[in-house]
C-alpha positions as CSV (number, residue, x, y, z in Angstrom):
1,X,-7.6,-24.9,-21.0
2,X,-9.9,-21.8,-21.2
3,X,-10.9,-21.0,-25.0
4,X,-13.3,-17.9,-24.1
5,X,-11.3,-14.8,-25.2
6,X,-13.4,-12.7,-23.1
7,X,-12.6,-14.6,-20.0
8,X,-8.7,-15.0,-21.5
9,X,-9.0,-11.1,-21.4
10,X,-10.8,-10.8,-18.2
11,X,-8.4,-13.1,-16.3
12,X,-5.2,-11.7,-17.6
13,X,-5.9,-8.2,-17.5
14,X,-7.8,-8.2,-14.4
15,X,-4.6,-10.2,-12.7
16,X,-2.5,-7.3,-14.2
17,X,-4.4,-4.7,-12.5
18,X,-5.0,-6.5,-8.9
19,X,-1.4,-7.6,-9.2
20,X,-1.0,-3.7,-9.7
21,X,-3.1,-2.7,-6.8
22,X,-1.9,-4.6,-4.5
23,X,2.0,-3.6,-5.1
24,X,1.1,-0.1,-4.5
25,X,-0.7,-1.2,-1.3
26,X,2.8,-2.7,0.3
27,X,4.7,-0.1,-1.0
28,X,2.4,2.4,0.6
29,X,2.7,0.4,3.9
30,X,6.2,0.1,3.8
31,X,6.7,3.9,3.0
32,X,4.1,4.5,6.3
33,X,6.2,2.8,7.9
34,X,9.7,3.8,6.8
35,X,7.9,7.4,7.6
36,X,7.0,6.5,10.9
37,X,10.1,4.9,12.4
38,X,12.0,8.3,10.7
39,X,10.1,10.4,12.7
40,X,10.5,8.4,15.7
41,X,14.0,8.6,15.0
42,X,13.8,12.4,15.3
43,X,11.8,12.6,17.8
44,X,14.9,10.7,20.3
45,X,17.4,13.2,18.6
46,X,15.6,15.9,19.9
47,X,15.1,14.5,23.5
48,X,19.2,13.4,23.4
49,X,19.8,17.1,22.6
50,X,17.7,17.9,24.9
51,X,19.5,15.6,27.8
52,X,22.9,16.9,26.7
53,X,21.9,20.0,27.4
54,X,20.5,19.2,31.0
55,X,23.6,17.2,31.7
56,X,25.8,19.9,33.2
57,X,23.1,21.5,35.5
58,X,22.2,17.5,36.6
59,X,25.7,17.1,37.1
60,X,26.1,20.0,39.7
61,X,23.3,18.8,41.6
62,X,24.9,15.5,41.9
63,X,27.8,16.2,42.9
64,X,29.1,14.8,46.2
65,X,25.5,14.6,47.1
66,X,24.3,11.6,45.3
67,X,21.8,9.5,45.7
68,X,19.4,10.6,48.1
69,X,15.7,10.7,47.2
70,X,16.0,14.9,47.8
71,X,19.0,14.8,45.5
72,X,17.6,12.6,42.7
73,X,14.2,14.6,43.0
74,X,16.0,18.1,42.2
75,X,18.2,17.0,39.7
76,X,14.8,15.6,38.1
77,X,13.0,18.8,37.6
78,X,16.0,20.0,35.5
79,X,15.0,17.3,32.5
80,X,12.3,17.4,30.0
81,X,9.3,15.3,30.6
82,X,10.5,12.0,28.4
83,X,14.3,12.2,30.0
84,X,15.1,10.0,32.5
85,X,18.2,9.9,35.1
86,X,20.2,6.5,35.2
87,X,23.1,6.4,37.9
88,X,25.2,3.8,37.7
89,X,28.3,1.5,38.5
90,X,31.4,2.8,36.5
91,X,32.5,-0.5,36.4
92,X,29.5,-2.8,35.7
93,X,27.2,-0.4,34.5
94,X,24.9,-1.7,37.1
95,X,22.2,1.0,38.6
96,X,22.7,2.8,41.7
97,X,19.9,5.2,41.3
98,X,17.0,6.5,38.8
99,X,14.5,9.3,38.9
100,X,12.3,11.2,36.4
101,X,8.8,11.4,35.1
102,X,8.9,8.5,32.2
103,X,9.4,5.8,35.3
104,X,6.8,5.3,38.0
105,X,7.2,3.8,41.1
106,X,6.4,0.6,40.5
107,X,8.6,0.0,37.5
108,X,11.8,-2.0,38.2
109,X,15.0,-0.9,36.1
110,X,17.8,-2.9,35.8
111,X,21.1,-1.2,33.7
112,X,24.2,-3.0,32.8
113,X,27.4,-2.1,30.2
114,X,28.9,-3.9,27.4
115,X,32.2,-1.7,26.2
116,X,30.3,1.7,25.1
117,X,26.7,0.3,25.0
118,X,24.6,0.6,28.0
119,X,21.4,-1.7,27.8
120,X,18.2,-0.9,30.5
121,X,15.9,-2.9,31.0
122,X,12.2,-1.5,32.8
123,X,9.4,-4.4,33.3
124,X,6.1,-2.6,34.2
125,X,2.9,-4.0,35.8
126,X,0.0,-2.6,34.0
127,X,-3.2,-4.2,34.4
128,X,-2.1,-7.5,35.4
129,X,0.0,-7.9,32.9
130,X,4.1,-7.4,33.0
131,X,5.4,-5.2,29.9
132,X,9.6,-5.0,29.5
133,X,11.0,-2.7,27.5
134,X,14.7,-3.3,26.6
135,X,16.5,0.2,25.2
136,X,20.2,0.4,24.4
137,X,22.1,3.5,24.0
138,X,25.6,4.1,22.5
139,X,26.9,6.9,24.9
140,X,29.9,7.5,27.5
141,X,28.5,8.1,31.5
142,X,29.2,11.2,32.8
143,X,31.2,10.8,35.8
144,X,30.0,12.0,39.5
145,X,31.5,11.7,42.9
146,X,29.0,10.1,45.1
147,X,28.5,11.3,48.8
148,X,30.1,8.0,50.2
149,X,33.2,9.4,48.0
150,X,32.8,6.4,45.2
151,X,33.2,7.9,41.7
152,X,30.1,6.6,39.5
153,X,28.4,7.5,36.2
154,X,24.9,9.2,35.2
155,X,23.2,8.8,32.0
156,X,20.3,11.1,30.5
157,X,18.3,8.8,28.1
158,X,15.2,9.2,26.6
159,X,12.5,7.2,27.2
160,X,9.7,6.6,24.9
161,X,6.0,7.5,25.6
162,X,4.1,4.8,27.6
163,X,0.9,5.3,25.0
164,X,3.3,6.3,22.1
165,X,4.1,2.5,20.7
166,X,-0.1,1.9,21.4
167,X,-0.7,5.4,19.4
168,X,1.6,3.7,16.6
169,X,0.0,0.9,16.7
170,X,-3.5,2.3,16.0
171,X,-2.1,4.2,13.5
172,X,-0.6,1.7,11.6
173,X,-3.7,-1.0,11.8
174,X,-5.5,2.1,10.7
175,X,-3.7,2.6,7.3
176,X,-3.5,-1.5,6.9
177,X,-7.1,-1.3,7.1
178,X,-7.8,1.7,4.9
179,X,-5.2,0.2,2.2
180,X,-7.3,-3.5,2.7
181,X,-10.5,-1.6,1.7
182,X,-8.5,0.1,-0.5
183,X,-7.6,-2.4,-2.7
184,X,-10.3,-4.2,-2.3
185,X,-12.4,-1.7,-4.0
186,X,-10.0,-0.7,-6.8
187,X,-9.4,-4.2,-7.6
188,X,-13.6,-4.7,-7.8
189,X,-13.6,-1.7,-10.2
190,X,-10.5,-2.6,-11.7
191,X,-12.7,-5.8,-12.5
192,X,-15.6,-4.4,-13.7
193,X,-14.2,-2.3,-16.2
194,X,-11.9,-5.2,-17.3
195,X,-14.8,-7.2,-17.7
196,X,-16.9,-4.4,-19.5
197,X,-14.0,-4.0,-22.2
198,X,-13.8,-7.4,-22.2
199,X,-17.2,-7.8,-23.3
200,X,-17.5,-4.7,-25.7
201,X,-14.0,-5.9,-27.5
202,X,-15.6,-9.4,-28.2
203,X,-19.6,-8.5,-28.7
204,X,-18.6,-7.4,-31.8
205,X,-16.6,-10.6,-32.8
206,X,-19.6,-12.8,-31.5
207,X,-22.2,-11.3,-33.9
208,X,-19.6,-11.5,-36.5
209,X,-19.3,-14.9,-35.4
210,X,-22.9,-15.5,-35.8
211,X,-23.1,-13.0,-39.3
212,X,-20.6,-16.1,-40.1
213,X,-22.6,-18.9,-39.5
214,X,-26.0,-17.0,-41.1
215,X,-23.8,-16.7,-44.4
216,X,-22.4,-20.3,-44.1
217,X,-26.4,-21.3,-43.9
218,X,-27.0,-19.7,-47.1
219,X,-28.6,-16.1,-45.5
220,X,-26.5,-13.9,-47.6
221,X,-28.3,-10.9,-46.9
222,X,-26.8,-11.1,-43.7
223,X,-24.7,-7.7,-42.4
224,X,-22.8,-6.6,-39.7
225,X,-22.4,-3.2,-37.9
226,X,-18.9,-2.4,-37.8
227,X,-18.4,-1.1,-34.4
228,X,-15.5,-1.5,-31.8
229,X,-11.4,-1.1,-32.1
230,X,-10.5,0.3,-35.5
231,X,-9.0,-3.3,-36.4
232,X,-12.6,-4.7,-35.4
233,X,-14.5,-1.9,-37.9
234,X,-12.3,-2.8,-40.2
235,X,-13.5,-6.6,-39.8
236,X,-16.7,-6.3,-40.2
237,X,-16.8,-3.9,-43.7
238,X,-14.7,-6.6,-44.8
239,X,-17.2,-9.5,-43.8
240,X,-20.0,-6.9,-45.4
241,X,-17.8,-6.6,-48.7
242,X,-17.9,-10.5,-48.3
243,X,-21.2,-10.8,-48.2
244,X,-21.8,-8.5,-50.7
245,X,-19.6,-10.2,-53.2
246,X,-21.2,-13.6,-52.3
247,X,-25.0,-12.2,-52.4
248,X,-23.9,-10.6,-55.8
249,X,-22.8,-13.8,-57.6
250,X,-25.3,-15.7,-56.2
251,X,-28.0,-13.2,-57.7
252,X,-26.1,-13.5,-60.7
253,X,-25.8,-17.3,-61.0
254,X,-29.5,-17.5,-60.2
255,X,-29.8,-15.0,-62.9
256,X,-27.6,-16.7,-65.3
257,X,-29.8,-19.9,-64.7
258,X,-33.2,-18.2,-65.9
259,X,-31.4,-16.6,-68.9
260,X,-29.4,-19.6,-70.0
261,X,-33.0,-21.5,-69.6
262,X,-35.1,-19.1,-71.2
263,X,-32.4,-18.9,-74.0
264,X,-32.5,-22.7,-74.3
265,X,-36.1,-22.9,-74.6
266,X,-37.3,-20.7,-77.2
267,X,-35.2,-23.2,-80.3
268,X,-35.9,-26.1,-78.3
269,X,-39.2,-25.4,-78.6
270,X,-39.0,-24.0,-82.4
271,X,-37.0,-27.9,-82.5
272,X,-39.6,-29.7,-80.8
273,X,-42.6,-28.3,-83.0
274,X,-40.6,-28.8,-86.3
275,X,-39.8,-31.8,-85.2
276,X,-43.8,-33.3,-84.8
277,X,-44.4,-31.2,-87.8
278,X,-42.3,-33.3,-90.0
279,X,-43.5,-36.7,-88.1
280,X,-47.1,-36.3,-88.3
281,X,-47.0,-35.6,-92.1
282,X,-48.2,-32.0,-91.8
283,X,-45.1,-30.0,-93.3
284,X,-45.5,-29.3,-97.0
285,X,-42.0,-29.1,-97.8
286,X,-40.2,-31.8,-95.3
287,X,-36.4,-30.8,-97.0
288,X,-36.7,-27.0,-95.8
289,X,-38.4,-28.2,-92.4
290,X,-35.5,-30.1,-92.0
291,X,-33.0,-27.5,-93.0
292,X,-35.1,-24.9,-90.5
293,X,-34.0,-27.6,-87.7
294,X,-30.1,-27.4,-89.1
295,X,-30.3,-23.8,-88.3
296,X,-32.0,-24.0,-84.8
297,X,-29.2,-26.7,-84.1
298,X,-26.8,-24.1,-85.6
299,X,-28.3,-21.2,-82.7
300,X,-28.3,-23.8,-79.9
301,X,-24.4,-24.6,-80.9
302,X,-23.5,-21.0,-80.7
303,X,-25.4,-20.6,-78.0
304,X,-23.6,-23.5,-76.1
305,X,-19.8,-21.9,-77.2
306,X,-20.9,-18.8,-76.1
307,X,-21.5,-19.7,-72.9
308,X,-18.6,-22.0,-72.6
309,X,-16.5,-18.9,-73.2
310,X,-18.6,-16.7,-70.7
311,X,-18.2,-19.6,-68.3
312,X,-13.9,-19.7,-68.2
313,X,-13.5,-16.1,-68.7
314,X,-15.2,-15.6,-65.3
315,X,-13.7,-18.4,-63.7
316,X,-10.7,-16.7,-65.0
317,X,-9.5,-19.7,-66.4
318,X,-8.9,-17.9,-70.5
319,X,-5.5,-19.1,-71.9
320,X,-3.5,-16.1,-73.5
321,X,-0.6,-16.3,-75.6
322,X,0.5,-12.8,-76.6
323,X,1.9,-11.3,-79.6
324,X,2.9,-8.3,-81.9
325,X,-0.1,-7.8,-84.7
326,X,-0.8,-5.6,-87.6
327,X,-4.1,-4.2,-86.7
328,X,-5.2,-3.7,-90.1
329,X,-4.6,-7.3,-90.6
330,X,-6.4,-8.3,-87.6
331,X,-9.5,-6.1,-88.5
332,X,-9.2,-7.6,-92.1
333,X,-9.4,-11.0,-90.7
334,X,-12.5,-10.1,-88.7
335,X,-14.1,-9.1,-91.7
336,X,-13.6,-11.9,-93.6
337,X,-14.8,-14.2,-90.4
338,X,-18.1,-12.9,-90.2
339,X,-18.7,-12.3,-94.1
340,X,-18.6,-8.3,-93.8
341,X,-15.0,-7.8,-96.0
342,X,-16.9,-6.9,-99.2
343,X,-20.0,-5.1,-97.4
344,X,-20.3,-1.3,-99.1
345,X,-21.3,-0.3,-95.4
346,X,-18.1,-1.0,-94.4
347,X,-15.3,1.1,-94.1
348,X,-11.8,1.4,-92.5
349,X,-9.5,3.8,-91.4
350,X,-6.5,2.2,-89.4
351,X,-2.9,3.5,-90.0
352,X,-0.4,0.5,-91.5
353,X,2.0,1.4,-88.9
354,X,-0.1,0.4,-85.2
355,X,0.9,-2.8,-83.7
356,X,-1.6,-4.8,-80.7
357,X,0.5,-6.9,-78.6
358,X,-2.5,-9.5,-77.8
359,X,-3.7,-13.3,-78.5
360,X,-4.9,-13.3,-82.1
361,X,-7.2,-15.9,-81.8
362,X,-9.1,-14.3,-78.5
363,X,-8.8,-10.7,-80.3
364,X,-10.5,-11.6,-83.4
365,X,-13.2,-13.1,-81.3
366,X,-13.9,-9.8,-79.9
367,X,-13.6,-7.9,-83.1
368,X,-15.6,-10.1,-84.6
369,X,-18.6,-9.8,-81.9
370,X,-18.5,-6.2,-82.3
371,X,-19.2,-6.3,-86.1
372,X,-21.7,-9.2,-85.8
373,X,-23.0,-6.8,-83.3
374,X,-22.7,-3.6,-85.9
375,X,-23.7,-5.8,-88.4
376,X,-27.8,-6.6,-86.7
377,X,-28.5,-2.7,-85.8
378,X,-27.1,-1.3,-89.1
379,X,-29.7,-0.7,-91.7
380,X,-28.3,-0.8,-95.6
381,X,-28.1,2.5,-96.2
382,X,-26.1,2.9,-92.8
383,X,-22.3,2.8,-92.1
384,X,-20.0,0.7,-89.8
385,X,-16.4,2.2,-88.9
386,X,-13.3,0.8,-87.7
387,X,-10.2,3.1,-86.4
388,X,-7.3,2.3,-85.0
389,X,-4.9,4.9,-83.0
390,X,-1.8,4.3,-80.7
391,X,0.4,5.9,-77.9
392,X,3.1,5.2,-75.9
393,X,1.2,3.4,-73.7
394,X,-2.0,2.1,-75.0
395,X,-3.9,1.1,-78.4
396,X,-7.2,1.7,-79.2
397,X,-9.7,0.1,-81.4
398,X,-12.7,1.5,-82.3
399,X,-16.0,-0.3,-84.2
400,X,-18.8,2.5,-84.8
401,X,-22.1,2.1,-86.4
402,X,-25.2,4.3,-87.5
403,X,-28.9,3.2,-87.4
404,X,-29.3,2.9,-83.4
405,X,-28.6,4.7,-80.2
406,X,-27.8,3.6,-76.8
407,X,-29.0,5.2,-73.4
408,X,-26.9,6.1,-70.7
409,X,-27.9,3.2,-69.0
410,X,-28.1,0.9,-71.6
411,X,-24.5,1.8,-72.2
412,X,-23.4,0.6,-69.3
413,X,-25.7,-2.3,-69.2
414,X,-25.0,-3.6,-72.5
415,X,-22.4,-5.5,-71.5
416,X,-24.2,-8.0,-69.0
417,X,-25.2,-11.4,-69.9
418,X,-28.1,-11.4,-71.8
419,X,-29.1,-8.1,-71.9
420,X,-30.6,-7.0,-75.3
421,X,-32.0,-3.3,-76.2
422,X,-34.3,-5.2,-78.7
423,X,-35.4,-8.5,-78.0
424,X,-37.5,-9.9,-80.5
425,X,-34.7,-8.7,-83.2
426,X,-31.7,-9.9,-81.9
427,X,-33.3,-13.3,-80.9
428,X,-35.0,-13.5,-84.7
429,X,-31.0,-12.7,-86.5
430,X,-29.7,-15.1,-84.4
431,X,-27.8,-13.5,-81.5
432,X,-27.5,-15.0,-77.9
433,X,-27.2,-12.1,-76.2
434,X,-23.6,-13.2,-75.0
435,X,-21.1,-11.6,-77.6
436,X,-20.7,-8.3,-76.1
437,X,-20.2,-10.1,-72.2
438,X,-17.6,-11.8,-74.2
439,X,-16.4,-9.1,-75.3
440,X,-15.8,-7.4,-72.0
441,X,-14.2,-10.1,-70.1
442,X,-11.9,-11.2,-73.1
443,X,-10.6,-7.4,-73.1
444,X,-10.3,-7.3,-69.0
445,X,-8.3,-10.5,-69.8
446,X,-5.9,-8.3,-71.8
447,X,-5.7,-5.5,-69.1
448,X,-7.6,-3.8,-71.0
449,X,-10.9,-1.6,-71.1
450,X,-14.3,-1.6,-73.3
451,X,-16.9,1.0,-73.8
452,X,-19.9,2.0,-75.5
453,X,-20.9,5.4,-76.7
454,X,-24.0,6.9,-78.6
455,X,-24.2,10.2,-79.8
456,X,-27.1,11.1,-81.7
457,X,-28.0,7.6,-84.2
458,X,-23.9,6.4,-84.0
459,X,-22.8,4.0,-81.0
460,X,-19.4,3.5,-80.4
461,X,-17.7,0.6,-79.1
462,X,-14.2,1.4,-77.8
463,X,-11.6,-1.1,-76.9
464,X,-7.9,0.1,-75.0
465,X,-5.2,-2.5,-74.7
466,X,-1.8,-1.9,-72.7
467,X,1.0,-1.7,-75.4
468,X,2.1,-5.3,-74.1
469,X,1.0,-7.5,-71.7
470,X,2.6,-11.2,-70.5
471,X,1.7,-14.6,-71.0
472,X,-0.8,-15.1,-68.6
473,X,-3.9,-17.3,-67.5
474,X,-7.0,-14.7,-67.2
């Protein structure tokens, strides 16, 4: 069984177009033919024309003179040069006499009748060889008086050329042989470009193939050129979007390994030289040392939920259980979760009357981040906001705070794993760097959207839910 789609291709189509070539090739030869034989055809209308109209003026030659050679030889120069005389029995049909120019003297003619059709016979030595040539013509004999008084018949026939059937002949090898070479060279072209298409419609899937294998092997920097049939293009930008994708979260996962370790390290370390602290007898106050550890513990245990969370919200595997909310409850609740409800830089503006359809539980987590968030980059004498608005379609939440400001490109970076506009003071008031990531992905669970804003020393973090949204697994 053959498995190479290029030679699949190159077999099947090139059958196709020799099987092509070659019926045009007998249908040419059968229409040179057909052609041929019509003309022929024409050709021995015209000469019977011809003899009907020489019949009369043979016919008063022959009279009561018939057959002697003088006779014969004048009524001869009254036909065309392919017309031949036949006198014969009226009874038998056998021949009595023959004259004209298509028989020589050495041919020997033999005539005889069955009901209206006279068949003659000539056999002809030509170079040693003996030719016969059998014609048959559907016609009535004229009838003549001989000059012994016997009544008889005469017959004009045509005769065919002596080199016409070889003239034929070469003709017809000739266009056998010039359709031969003929298809023989439109089927090798009809090869080569079968097997040039063949081979530019599957290049493209070979290097894909190989692109393939080169990701498969871990090169994920591997690309393709889409090139080819539009189906093909569209084949390999997929493969590159593939690639892409993979060579993305690969780069992040690699990423997310340093972070997570360098995370991991800094209290492990603070843990570890607490810990010889306290065991070599050199910390003056062993209690605090010891409740410095229960807060490292406390960081590493966040730390650990946080990325727990991060972890099933990208592997999409978040449990929501929707419902209809009070917002100012939910933002109340927030509050009182991360110890802000009594904080005079706090201050809310949400109408009693909007409603979130959302998990509770997953929406307080986000709220909450963003005012632990607020909470780090807001000094005292500074102010953090929370609206609420609503539509038709959507509600939107809003946490604001003053003391900071945001780049462009912090704005959109603040989301990612990690990322932190201010290392050394998110690290020292205990974030992880992973409660806005949570953030984002908990909202995109929703079907929602999450932004950040700064204008002048205010950033705003904007949150837009869909009015109502199903149970689902995000």
């Amino acid at each position: 069984m053959i498995r190479s789609l290029q030679t699949r291709l190159l077999l099947t189509v090139g059958a196709l177009a020799l099987a092509a070539v070659v019926a045009v090739a007998v249908v040419a030869r059968q229409g040179t033919r057909q052609g041929l034989r019509q003309f022929q055809e024409i050709e021995r209308t015209v000469e019977t024309a011809k003899g009907v109209s020489a019949s009369e003026g043979v016919g008063s030659v022959l009279e009561g003179r018939c057959c002697a050679p003088e006779v014969l030889a004048e009524a001869a120069q009254q036909l065309a040069p392919m017309l031949a005389l036949l006198v014969t029995d009226r009874t038998t049909g056998a021949l009595i006499a023959s004259a004209g120019a298509p028989l020589s003297a050495g041919d020997q003619v033999a005539t005889h009748r069955k009901g209206e059709t006279l068949q003659v016979d000539v056999t002809t030595e030509r170079e040693g060889r003996r030719e016969l040539l059998s014609l048959k013509f559907s016609a009535a004999g004229t009838p003549v008086r001989l000059a012994d008084g016997r009544t008889a018949a005469y017959y004009i026939v045509p005769f065919p050329h002596p080199e016409r059937g070889l003239r034929v002949a070469a003709i017809l090898h000739a266009v056998d042989l010039r359709l031969v070479w003929a298809t023989a060279i439109i089927g090798v072209i009809a090869l080569a470009l079968t097997w040039a298409i063949a081979r530019s419609s599957v290049r493209p899937l070979q290097e894909l193939r190989g692109a393939t294998r080169d990701l498969a092997g871990g090169r994920l920097r591997t690309r393709v050129r889409p090139r080819g049939s539009r189906e093909i293009v569209d084949l390999g930008q997929d493969f590159n979007r593939m690639a892409d994708d993979l060579e993305r979260q690969h780069d992040l996962r690699q990423q997310l390994l340093h972070d997570v370790a360098h995370e991991l390290r800094t209290p492990l370390t603070a843990l570890q030289c607490r810990l010889e602290t306290v065991i070599d007898g050199l910390s003056k106050d062993p209690a605090q040392a010891v409740r410095d550890l229960r807060e490292d513990v406390r960081h590493l245990t966040a730390l650990v939920d946080d990325l727990q969370d991060v972890a099933q919200a990208e592997a999409r595997a978040i449990r929501l259980d929707p419902g209809d909310h009070d917002a100012h409850d939910l933002v109340r609740a927030a509050l009182r979760a991360t110890g802000l409800e009594a904080d005079p830089r706090v201050h809310v503006d949400i109408p009693a009357a909007v409603v979130v359809h959302a998990d509770r539980r997953r929406l307080l987590q986000v709220l909450s981040n963003l005012l632990s968030n607020a909470d780090r980059h807001t000094p005292a004498d500074g102010h953090i906001t929370l609206g609420a608005s609503a539509s038709s379609r959507i509600v939107t939440l809003t946490v604001a705070n003053t003391g900071s400001h945001l780049s462009p490109e912090e704005c959109l970076r603040v989301f990612e794993r990690f990322y932190r506009t201010d290392p050394a003071r998110q690290r020292a008031t205990g974030g992880t760097g992973l409660g806005l990531a949570i953030v984002r992905h908990l909202v995109e669970a929703h079907g929602g959207q999450v932004r950040a804003d700064s204008r002048g020393d205010q950033v705003t973090f904007t949150v837009t839910l869909p009015r109502s949204i199903g149970k689902a697994t995000a």
